[in-house]
ChimeraX commands (.cxc) that place a marker at each C-alpha (Angstrom):
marker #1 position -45.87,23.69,26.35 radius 0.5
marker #1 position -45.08,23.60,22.39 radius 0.5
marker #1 position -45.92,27.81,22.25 radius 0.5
marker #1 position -43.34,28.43,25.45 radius 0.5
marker #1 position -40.82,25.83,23.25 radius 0.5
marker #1 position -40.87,28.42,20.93 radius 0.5
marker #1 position -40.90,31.31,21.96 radius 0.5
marker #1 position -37.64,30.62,23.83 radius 0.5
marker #1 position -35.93,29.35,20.75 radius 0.5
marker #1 position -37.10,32.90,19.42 radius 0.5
marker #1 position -35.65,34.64,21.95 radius 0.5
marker #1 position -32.86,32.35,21.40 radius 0.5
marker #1 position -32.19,33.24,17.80 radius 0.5
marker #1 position -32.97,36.78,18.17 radius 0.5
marker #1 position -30.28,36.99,20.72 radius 0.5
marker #1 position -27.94,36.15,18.13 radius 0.5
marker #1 position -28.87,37.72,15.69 radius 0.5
marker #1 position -28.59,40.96,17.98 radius 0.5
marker #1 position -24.88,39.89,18.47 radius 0.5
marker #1 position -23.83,39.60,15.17 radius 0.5
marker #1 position -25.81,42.99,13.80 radius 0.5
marker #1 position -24.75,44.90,16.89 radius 0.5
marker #1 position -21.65,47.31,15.29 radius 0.5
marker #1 position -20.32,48.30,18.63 radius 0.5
marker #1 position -18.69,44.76,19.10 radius 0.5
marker #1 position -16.22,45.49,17.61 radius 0.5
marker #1 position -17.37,45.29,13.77 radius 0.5
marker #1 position -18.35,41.44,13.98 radius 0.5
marker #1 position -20.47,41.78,10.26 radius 0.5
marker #1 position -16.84,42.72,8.73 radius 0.5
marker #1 position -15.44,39.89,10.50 radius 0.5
marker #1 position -18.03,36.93,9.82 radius 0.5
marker #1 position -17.64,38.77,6.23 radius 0.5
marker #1 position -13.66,37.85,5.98 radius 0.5
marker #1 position -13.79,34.67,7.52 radius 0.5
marker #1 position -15.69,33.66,5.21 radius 0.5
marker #1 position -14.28,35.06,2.17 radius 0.5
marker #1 position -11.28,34.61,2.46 radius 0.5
marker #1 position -11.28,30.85,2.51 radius 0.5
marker #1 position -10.93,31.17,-1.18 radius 0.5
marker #1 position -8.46,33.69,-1.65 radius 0.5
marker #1 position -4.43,33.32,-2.36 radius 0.5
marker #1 position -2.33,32.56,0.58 radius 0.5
marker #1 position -0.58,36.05,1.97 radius 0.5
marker #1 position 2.84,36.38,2.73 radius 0.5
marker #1 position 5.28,38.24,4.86 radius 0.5
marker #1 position 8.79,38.33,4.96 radius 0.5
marker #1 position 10.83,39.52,7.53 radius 0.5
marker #1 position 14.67,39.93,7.50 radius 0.5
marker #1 position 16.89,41.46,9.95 radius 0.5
marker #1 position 20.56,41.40,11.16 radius 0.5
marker #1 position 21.97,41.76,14.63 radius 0.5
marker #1 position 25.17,41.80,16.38 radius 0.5
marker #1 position 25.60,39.82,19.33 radius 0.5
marker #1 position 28.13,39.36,22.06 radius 0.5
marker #1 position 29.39,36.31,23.07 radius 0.5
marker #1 position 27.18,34.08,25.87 radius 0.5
marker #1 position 24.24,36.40,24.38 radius 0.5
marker #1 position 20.74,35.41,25.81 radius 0.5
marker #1 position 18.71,34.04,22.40 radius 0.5
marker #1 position 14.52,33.49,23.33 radius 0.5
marker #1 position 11.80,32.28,20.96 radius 0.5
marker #1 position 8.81,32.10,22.24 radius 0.5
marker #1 position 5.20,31.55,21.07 radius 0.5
marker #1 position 6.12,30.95,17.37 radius 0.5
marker #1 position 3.01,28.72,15.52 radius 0.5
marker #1 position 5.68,27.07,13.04 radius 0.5
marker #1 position 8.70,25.34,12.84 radius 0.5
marker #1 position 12.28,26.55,13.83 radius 0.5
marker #1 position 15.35,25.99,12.39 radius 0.5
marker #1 position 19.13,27.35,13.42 radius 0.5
marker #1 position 21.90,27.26,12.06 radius 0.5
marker #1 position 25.44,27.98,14.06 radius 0.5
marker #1 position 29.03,28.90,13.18 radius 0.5
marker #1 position 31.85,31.33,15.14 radius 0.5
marker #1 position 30.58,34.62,14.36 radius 0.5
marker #1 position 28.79,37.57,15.97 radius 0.5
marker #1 position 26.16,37.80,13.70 radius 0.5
marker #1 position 23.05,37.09,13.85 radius 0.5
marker #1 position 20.44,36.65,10.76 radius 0.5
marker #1 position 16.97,36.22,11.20 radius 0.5
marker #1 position 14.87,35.21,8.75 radius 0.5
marker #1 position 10.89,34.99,9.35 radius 0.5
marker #1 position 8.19,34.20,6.49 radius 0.5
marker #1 position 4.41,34.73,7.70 radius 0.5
marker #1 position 1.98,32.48,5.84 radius 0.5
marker #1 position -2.03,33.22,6.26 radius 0.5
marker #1 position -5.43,32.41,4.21 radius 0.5
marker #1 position -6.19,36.47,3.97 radius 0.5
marker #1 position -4.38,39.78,5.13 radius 0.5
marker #1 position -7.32,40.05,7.82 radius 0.5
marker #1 position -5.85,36.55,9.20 radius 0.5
marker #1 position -2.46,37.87,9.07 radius 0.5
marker #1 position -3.34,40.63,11.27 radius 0.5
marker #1 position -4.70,38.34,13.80 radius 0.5
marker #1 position -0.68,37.73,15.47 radius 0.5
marker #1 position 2.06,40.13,15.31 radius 0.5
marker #1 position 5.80,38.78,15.69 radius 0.5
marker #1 position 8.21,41.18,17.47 radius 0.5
marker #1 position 12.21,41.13,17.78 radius 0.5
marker #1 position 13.62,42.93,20.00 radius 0.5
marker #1 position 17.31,42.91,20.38 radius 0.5
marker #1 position 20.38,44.86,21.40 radius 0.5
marker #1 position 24.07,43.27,22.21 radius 0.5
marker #1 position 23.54,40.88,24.95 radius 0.5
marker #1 position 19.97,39.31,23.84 radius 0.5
marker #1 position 17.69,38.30,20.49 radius 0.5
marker #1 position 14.18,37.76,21.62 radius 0.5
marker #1 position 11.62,36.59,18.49 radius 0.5
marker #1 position 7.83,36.43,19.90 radius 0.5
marker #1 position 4.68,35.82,18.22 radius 0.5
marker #1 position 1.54,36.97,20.15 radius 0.5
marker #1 position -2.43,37.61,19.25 radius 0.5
marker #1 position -3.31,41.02,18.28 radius 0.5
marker #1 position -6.75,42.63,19.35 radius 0.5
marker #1 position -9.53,40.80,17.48 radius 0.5
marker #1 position -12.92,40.43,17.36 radius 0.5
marker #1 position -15.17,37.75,19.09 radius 0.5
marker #1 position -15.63,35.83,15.97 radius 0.5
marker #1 position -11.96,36.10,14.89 radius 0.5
marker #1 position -10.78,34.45,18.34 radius 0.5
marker #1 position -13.97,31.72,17.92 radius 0.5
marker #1 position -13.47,30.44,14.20 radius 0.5
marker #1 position -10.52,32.17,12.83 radius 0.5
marker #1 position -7.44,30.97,11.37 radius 0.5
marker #1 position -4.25,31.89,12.59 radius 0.5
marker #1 position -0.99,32.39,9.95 radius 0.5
marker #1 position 2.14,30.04,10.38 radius 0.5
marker #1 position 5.57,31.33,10.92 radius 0.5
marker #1 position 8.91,29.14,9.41 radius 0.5
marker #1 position 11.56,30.86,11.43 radius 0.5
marker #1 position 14.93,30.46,9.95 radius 0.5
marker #1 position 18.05,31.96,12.08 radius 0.5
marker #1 position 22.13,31.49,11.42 radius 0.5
marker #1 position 23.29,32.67,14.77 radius 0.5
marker #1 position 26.71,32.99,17.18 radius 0.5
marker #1 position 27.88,29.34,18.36 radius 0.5
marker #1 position 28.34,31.23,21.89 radius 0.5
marker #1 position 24.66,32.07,22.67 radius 0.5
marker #1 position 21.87,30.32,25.21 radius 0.5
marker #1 position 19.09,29.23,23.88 radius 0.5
marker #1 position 15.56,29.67,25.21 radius 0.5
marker #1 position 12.89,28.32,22.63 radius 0.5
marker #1 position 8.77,28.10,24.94 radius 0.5
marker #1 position 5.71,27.68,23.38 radius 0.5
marker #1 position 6.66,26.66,19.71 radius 0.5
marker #1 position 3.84,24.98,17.64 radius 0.5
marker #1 position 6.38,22.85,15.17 radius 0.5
marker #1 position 9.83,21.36,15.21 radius 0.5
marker #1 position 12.97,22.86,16.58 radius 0.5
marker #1 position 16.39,22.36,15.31 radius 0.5
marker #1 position 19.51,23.78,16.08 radius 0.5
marker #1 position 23.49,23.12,15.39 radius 0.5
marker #1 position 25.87,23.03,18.14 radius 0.5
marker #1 position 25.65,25.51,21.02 radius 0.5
marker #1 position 28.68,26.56,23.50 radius 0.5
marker #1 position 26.02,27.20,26.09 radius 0.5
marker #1 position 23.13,25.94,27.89 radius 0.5
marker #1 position 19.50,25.32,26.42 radius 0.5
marker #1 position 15.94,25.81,27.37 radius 0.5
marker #1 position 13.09,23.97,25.67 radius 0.5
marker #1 position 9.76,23.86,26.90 radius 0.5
marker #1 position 6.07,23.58,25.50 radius 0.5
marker #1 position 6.76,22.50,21.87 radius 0.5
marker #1 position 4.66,20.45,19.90 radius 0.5
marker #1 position 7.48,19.14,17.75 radius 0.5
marker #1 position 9.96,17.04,17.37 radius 0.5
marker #1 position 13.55,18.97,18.90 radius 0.5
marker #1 position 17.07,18.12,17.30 radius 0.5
marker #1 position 19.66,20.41,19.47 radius 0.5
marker #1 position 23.24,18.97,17.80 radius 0.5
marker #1 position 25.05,20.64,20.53 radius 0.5
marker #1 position 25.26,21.85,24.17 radius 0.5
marker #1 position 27.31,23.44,26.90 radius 0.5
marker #1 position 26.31,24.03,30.87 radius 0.5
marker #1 position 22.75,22.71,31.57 radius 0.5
marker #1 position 19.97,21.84,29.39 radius 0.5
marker #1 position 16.15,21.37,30.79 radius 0.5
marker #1 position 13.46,20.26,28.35 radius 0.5
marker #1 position 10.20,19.88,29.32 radius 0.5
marker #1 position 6.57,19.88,28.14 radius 0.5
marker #1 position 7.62,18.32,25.09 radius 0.5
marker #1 position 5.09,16.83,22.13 radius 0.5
marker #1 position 7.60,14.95,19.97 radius 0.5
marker #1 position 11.17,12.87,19.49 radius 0.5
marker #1 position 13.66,14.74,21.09 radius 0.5
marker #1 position 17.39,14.35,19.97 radius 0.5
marker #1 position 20.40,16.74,22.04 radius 0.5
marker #1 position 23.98,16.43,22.24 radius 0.5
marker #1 position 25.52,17.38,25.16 radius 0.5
marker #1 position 29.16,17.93,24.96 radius 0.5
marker #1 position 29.72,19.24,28.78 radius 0.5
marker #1 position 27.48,19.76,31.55 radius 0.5
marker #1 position 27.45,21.61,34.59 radius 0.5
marker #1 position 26.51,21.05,37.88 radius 0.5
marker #1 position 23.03,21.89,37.11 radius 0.5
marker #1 position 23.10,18.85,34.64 radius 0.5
marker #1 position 20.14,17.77,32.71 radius 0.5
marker #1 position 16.48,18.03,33.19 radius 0.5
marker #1 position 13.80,16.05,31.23 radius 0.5
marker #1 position 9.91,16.28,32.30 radius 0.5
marker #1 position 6.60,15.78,30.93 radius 0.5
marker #1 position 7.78,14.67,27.51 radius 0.5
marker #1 position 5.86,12.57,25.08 radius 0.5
marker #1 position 7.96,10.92,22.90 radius 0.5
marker #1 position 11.84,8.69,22.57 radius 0.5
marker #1 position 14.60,10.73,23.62 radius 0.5
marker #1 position 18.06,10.42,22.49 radius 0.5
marker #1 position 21.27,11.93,24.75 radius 0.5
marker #1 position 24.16,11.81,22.62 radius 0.5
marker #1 position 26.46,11.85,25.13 radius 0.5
marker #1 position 30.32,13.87,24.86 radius 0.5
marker #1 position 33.35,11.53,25.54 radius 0.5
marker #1 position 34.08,13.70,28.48 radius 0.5
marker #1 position 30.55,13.76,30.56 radius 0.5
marker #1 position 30.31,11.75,33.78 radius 0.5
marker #1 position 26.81,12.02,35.45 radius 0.5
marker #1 position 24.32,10.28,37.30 radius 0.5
marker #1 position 20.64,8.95,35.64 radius 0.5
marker #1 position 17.46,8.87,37.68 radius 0.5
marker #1 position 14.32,8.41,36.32 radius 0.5
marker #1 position 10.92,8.24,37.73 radius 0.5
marker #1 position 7.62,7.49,36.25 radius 0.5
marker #1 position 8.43,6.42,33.06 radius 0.5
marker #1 position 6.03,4.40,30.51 radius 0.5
marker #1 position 9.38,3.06,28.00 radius 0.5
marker #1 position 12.64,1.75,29.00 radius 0.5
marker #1 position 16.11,3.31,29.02 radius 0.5
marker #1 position 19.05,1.99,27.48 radius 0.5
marker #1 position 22.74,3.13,26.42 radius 0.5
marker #1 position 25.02,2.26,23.82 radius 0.5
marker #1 position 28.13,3.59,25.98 radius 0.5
marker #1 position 30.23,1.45,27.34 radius 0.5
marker #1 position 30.56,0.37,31.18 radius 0.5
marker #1 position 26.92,1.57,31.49 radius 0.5
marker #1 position 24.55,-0.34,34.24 radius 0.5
marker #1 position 21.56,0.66,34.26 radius 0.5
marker #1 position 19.00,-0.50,37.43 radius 0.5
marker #1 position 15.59,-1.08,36.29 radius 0.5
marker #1 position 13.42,-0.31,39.88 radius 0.5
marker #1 position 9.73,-0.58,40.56 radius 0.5
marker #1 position 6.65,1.62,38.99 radius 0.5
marker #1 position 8.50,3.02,36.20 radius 0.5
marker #1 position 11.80,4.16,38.34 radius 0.5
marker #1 position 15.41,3.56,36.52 radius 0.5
marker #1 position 18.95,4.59,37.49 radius 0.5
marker #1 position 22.41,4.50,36.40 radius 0.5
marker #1 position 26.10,5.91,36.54 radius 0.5
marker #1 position 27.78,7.01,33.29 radius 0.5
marker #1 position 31.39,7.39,33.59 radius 0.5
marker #1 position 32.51,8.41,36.84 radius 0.5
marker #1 position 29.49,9.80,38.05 radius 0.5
marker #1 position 28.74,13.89,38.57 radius 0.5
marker #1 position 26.49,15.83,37.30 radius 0.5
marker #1 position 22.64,14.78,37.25 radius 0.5
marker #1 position 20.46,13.66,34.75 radius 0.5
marker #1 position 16.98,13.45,36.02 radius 0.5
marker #1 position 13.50,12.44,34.13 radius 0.5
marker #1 position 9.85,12.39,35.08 radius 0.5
marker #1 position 6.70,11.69,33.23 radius 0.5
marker #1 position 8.01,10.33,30.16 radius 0.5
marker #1 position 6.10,8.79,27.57 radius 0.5
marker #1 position 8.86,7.30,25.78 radius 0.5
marker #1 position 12.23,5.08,25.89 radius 0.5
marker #1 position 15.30,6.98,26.51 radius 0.5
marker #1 position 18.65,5.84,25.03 radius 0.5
marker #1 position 22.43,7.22,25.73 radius 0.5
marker #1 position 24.69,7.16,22.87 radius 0.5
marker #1 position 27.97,9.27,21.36 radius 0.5
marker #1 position 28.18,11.37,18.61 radius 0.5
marker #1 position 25.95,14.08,17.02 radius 0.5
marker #1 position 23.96,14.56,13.76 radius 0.5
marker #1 position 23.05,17.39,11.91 radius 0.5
marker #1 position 19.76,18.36,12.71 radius 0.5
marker #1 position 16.93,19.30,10.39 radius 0.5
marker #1 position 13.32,20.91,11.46 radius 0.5
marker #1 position 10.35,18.42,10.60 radius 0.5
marker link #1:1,2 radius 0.2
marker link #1:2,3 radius 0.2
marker link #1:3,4 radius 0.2
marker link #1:4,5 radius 0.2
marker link #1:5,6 radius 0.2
marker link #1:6,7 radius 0.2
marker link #1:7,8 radius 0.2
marker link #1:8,9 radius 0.2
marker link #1:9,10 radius 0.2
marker link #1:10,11 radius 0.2
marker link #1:11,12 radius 0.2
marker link #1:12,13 radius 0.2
marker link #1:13,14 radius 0.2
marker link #1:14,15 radius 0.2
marker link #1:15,16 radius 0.2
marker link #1:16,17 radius 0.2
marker link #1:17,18 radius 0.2
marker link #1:18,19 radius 0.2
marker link #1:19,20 radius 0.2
marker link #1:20,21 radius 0.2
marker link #1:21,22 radius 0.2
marker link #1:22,23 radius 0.2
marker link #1:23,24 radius 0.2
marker link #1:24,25 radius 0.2
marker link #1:25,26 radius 0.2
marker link #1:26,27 radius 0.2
marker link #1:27,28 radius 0.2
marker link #1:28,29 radius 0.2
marker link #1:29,30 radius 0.2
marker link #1:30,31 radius 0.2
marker link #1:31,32 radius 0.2
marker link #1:32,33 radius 0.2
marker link #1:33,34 radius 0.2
marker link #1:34,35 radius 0.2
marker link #1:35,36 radius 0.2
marker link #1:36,37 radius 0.2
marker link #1:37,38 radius 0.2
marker link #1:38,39 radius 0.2
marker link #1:39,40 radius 0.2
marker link #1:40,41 radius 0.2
marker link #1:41,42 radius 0.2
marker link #1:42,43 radius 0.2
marker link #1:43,44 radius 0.2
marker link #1:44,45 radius 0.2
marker link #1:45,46 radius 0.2
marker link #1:46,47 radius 0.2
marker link #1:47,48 radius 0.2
marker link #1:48,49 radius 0.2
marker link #1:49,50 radius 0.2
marker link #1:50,51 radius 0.2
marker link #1:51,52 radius 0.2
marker link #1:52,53 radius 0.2
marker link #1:53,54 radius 0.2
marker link #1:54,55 radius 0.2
marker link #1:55,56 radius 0.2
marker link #1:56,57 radius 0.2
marker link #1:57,58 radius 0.2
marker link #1:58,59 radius 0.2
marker link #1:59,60 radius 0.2
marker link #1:60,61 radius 0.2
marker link #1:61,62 radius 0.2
marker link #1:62,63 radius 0.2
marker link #1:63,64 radius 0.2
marker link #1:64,65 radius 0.2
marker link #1:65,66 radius 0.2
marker link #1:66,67 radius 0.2
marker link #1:67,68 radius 0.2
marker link #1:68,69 radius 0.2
marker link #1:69,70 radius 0.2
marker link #1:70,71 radius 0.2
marker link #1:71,72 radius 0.2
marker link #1:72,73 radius 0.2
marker link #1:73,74 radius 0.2
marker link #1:74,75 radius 0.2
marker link #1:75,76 radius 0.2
marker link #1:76,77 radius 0.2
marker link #1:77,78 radius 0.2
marker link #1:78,79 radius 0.2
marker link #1:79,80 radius 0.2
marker link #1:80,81 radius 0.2
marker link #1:81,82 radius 0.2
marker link #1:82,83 radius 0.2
marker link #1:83,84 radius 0.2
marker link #1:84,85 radius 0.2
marker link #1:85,86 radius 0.2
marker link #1:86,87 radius 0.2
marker link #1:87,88 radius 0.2
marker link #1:88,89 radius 0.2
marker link #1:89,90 radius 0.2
marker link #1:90,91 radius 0.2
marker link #1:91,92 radius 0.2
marker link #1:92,93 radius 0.2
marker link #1:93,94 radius 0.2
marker link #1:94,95 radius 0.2
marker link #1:95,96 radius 0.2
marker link #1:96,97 radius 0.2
marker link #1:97,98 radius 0.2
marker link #1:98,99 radius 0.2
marker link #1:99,100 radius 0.2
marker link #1:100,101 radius 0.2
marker link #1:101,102 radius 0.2
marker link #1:102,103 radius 0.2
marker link #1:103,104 radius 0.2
marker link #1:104,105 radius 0.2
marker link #1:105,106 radius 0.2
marker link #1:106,107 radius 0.2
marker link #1:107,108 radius 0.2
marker link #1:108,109 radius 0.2
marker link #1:109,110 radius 0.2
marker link #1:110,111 radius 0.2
marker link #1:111,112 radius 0.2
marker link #1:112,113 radius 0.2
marker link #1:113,114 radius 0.2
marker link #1:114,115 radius 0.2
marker link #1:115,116 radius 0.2
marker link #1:116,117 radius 0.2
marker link #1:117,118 radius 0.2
marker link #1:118,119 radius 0.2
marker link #1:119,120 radius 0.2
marker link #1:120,121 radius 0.2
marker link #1:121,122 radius 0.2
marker link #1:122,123 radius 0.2
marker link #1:123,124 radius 0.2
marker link #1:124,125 radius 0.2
marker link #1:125,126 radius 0.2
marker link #1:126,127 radius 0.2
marker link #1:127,128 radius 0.2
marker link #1:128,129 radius 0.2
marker link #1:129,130 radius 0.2
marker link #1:130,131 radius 0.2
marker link #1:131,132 radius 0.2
marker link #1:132,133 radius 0.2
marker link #1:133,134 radius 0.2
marker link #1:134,135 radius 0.2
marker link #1:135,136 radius 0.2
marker link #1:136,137 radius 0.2
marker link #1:137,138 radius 0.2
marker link #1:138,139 radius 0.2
marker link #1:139,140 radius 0.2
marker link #1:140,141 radius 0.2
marker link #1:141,142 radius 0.2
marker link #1:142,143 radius 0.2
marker link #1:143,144 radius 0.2
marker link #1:144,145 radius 0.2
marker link #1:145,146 radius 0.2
marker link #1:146,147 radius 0.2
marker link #1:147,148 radius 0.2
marker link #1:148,149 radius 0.2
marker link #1:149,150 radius 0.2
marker link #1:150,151 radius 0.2
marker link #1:151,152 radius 0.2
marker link #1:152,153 radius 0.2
marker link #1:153,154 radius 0.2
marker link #1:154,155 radius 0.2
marker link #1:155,156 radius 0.2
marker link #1:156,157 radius 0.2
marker link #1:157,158 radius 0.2
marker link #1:158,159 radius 0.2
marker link #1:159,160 radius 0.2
marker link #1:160,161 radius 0.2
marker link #1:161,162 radius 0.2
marker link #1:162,163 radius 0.2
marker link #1:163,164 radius 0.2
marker link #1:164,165 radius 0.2
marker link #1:165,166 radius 0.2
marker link #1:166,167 radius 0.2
marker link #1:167,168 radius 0.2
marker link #1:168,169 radius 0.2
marker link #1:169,170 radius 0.2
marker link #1:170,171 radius 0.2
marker link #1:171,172 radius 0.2
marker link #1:172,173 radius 0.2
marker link #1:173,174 radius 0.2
marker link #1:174,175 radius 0.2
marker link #1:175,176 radius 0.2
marker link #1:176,177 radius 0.2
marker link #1:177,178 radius 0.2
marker link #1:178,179 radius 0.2
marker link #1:179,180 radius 0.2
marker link #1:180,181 radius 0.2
marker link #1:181,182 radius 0.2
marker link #1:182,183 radius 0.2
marker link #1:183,184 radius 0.2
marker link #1:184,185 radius 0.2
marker link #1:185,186 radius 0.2
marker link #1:186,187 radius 0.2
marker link #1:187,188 radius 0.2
marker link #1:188,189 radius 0.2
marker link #1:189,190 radius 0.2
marker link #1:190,191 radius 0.2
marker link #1:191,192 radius 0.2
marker link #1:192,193 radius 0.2
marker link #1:193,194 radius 0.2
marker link #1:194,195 radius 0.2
marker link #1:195,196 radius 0.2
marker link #1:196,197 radius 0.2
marker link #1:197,198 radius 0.2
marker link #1:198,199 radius 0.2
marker link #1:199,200 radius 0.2
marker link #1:200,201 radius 0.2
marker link #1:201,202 radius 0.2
marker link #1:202,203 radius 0.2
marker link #1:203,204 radius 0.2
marker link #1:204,205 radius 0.2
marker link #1:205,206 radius 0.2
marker link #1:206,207 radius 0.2
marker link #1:207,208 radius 0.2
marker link #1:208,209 radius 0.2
marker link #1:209,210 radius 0.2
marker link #1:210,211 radius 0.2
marker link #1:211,212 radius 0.2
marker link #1:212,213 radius 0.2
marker link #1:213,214 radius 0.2
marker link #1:214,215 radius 0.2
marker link #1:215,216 radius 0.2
marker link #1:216,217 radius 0.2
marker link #1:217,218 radius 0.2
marker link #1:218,219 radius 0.2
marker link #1:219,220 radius 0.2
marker link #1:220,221 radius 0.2
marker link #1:221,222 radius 0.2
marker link #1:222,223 radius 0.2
marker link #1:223,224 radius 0.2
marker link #1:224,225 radius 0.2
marker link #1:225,226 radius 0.2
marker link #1:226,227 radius 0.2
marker link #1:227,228 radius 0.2
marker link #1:228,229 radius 0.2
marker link #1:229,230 radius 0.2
marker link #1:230,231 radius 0.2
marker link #1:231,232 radius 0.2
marker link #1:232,233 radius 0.2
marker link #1:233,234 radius 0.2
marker link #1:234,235 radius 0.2
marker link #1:235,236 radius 0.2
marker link #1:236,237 radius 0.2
marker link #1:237,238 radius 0.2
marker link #1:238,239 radius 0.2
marker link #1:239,240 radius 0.2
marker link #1:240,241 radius 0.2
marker link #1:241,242 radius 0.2
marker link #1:242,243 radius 0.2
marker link #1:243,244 radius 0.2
marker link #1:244,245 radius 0.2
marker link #1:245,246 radius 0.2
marker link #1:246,247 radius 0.2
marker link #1:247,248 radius 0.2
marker link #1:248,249 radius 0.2
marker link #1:249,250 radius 0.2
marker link #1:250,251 radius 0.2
marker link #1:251,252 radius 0.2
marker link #1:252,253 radius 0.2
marker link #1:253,254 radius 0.2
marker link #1:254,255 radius 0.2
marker link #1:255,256 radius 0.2
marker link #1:256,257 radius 0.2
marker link #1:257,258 radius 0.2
marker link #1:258,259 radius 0.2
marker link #1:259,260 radius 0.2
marker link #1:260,261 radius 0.2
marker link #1:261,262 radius 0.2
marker link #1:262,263 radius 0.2
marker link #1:263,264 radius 0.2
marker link #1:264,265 radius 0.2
marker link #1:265,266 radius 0.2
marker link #1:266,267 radius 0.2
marker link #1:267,268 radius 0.2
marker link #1:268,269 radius 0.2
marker link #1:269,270 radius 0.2
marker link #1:270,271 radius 0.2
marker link #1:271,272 radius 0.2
marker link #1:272,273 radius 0.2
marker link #1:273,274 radius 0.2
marker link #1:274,275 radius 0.2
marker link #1:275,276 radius 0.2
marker link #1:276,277 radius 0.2
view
């Protein structure tokens, strides 16, 4: 029993061995080679600047960025984009790519793998990206699959946020917002909404709606594990069974609907200038 014991571990070990020797997939000695290496070498960096012109109501995406966000807004056309690319080793800088494309109408800023190696995808590191952007106060904003905080001045258009482990500070918004998917405090100012109002869902954290002096809407809430309250007057809100909570702001309107919330949710006025975590 103890010889066939052995000999399987043997085959075992020789199976590995023929994995990482074996050339033809796709140089896995070089790669075992740099990640160890370069555990002790400087930090690399890239820096990435560009400048775009952008029409008003332009469409503005970020998506799959492993670092924090931050946006600043004023009344101009312009848009500056400023990216800095942190990694252990140039081979771990090589491991994701970040793209903009853009043209009048749209700004899209994506971060994705590059082709790699078995042992690069297993153990390897990958580099973090601090995204700075000053961009047109008229834009919609679209920010998925961010790994860090996202902050943003006011916005005279709708927003997007979904999958981001972070804590999101939006000062300002116009039309509909829908965050969801969210690992963090969120904070958002909505200054008008649309009939598509507001939609909140799978978020794991306190959220704070500061609330325009003009928006009327209608709260539901269902499944919540925290409590909702307001600071705006002639606010009742209805506390119902297994989680469930409702209310009418103002005159009523436009929706404002929640689900799977881990986290209280409190209505208030105002705004504050946001800043990235």
């Amino acid at each position: 029993m103890k010889r066939i014991v052995i000999l399987v571990v043997l085959v075992i070990l020789a199976g590995i061995a023929g994995v990482v020797v074996r050339s033809t997939s796709g140089g896995t000695v070089s790669e075992i080679r740099g990640l160890v290496s370069h555990e002790k070498a400087a930090d690399v960096r890239q820096e990435i600047r560009q400048t775009y012109e952008l029409s008003p109501g332009a469409r503005v995406e970020l998506l799959g960025l492993n670092g924090a966000v931050k946006i600043e807004t004023s009344d101009s056309k312009t848009a500056e984009v400023h990216i800095e690319r942190i990694a252990s080793s140039q081979e771990a800088l090589d491991r994701r790519k970040v793209t903009i494309q853009a043209d009048a109408g749209s700004l899209r800023i994506k971060g994705e793998k590059s082709d790699q190696g078995f042992f690069s995808r297993l153990f390897g590191s990958s580099p973090r990206e601090r995204v700075t952007l000053k961009l047109p106060r008229q834009i919609s904003l679209i920010a998925k699959g961010v790994n860090g905080a996202v902050s943003s001045g006011e916005i005279d258009g709708p927003i997007e946020v979904a999958g981001v482990n972070g804590k999101v500070q939006i000062a300002g918004a116009v039309g509909k917002a829908n965050l969801k998917g969210i690992n963090g405090t969120v904070v958002v100012g909505l200054k008008k909404l649309d009939q598509d109002g507001v939609t909140l869902s799978g978020i794991n954290g306190n959220i704070e709606l500061q609330l325009g002096s003009d928006v009327n809407a209608d709260f539901d809430a269902r499944g919540m594990n925290g409590r909702v309250s307001s600071d705006l007057p002639n606010v009742e809100i209805d506390k119902n069974e297994h989680g469930s909570y409702s209310a009418r702001i103002g005159s009523g309107g436009s929706e404002i609907t929640a689900k799977g919330i881990n986290g209280n949710i409190r209505f208030t006025r105002g705004s504050q200038t946001p800043s990235a975590e």
